[in-house]
C-alpha angles and dihedrals in degrees: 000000000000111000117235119246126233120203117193133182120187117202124203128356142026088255090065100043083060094051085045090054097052089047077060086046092053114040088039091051106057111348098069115247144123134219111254118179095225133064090211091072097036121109079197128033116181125187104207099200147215125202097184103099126054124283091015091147092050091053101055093048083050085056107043089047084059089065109027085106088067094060091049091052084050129034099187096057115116130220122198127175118192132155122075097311085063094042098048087037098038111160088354080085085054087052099044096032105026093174079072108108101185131018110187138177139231091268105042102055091119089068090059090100090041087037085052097047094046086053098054093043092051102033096222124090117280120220128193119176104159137126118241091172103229096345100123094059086070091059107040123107113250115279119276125191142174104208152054092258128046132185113236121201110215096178153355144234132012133250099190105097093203090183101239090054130097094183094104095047093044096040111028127239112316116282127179137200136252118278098240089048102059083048096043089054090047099045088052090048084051089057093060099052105279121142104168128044135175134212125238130204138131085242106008107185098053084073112135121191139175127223128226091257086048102257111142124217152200131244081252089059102050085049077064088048094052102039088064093059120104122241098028117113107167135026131196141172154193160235106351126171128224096233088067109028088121119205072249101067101036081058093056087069086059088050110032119059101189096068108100120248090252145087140182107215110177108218097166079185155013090217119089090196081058093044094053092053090058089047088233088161102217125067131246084257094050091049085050092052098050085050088054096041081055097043084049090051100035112027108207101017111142125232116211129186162184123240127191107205124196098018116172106292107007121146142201093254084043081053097046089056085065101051087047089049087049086056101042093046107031095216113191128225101345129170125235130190136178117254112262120174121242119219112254101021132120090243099051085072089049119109114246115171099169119130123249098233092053099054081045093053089044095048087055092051091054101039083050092055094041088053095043087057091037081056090052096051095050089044100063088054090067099113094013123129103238125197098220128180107221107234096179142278122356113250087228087066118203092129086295126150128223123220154171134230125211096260089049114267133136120236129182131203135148119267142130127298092241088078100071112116084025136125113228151165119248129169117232111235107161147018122223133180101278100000149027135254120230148179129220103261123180128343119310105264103265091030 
């Protein structure tokens, strides 16, 4: 019997290509199909969405009329939409696509095979939005990669309200899992091959655990938790929130050397009147202070960032505070976007009479400063050893590897194939536009 095929696209974040990857997991384990790479020859196609960024709605309508054709050649294809855009739209995709079978939320990913069932039985489209907390992790297959690193989620949701953001209404509070279940998952990634994971979480670093004597911990504690663990070379995370970097866990980067010298530390903004109207919760000062407790306990470890320009009622000397705050503090490699309401938020009601063209001219200010600091960066590890993890071919072919340093680059240099999934030394030669230029230096590590 010839095996049904499952297309999936994932919109948006890391969080969701995770999601998307255990959807794989689940309808490949024990539901009997197989990935194909193009919706024309699936049986299933899922769009697994993202409502962060502006006009996500519109973008997901745009694609499923793309391929409504394909529903009406052929009537038993089915056509399934998760993630937040499901979530925050819900039956409203029914109404508008009615070829659709299953909308599903972030939550609810587990439900795809019953969803699917119900679907067939009735014959109508079947939603399910809820929020069944951590649920789906109990139902889900074990883990399978291809590949020396894998993305973890260690928990779900967000309770911050920042007031531009629709996270906490699309994915629930935060929730975390169970300690032994986060270990058990990343123990059985590190039996098949893989050496660096990252953590996954809406706001990371606010995760809370109990151990089996009772005791509770932190997220800094779980990093401890983690870093003990054989096999595990490199541990990232993301993304964490300032409110709740604790001295904790700044000190775990002096004591544990498998955390990556990087971190992705969302500002949105230098000015604290701005702040405050985002209910951020911390202070421009108090964002400044955790920077320079990392930088103490862990000298050269680069700070990116995300930036919301134009946001309702800014203003230029709100504006000015930010670039002050770029220069003060030399982020690398951040990520700005101009501000775009999300329906349902406090800040979509908000009055916001700024011009266009300003917030774009002040977006490119910004984006200008934060490359010109990214370049220099890059620059000064011209002629520098790295430690790189070897995630697979080059895209510039040649019989070229790709890699990735411990404070995220990607460096490429010639070497054997038997590399890949390896951590290994390269020498940086050369900067390029996106990327760097190596040379094989020293013996992989295990060789």
């Amino acid at each position: 019997m010839t095996a049904k095929k499952i297309y999936i696209r994932s919109f948006g974040c890391q969080m969701n290509e995770y999601d998307s990857n255990r959807i794989v997991d689940l309808m490949t384990g024990g539901c009997g199909y197989e990935k194909t790479a193009t919706p024309e020859d699936a049986d299933l196609i899922v769009f697994n969405t993202c409502s962060i960024r502006d006009k996500a709605q519109q973008k997901v309508y745009s694609e499923l009329g793309r391929i409504r054709h394909l529903k009406e050649e052929n009537p038993g294809l089915r056509i399934a939409v998760g993630g937040c855009v499901a979530s925050q739209e819900g039956r409203a995709i029914i109404e508008r696509a009615p070829f659709v079978d299953v909308v599903f939320g972030p939550q609810t990913l587990h439900r795809l095979p019953s969803l699917l069932d119900q679907c067939a039985h009735c014959r109508r489209s079947q939603v399910d939005v809820s929020f069944p907390g951590i649920a789906k992790f109990d139902y889900l297959p074990r883990p399978h990669v291809d590949g020396a690193a894998a993305f973890v989620s260690i928990m779900e949701g967000c309770s911050k309200f920042c007031t531009y953001c629709v996270v906490p209404y699309t994915r629930g509070q935060e929730l975390s899992r169970p300690v032994s279940d986060v270990i058990r998952e990343i123990k059985e990634l590190a039996d098949q091959g893989v050496c660096e994971i990252t953590l996954l979480g809406q706001n990371v670093n606010a995760y809370r655990g109990t151990l089996p004597d009772g005791e509770e911990i932190d997220f800094a504690m779980l990093l401890e938790l983690i870093s003990a663990l054989d096999g595990i070379e490199r541990i990232r995370f993301m993304t964490s929130h300032p409110s709740e970097f604790t001295p904790r866990l700044i000190d775990a980067f002096r004591r544990l050397p498998k955390l990556v010298s990087h971190v992705h530390l969302p500002v949105q903004s230098g000015s604290n009147r701005i702040l405050e109207l985002m209910k951020r919760g911390y202070t421009a000062e108090r964002f400044e202070e955790i920077v320079r407790g990392l930088r103490q306990a862990r000298p050269g470890i680069c700070i990116t960032s995300d930036f919301i320009v134009g946001f309702p009622g800014e203003t230029e000397e709100d504006f000015e505070q930010t670039m002050e705050m770029v220069e003060r503090v030399g982020f690398d490699a951040s990520f700005s976007f101009v501000y775009s309401p999300r329906p349902g938020t406090p800040a979509a009601s908000m009055k916001d009479d700024t011009p266009q063209s300003v917030k774009l001219e002040r977006l490119q200010r910004l984006q200008k400063a934060n490359d010109a600091r990214a370049a220099a960066i890059s620059e000064a590890m011209v002629g520098t050893r790295q430690r790189v993890l070897v995630t697979g071919m080059s895209r510039k072919g040649g019989g070229m590897l790709a890699a990735r340093t411990d404070n995220n680059r990607v460096v490429n240099f010639k070497g054997n194939l038997d590399l890949l999934g390896r951590m290994v030394e390269v020498l940086v030669t050369e900067v390029r536009v996106h990327t760097l230029a190596g040379e094989l230096a020293g013996k992989p590590a295990g060789a």
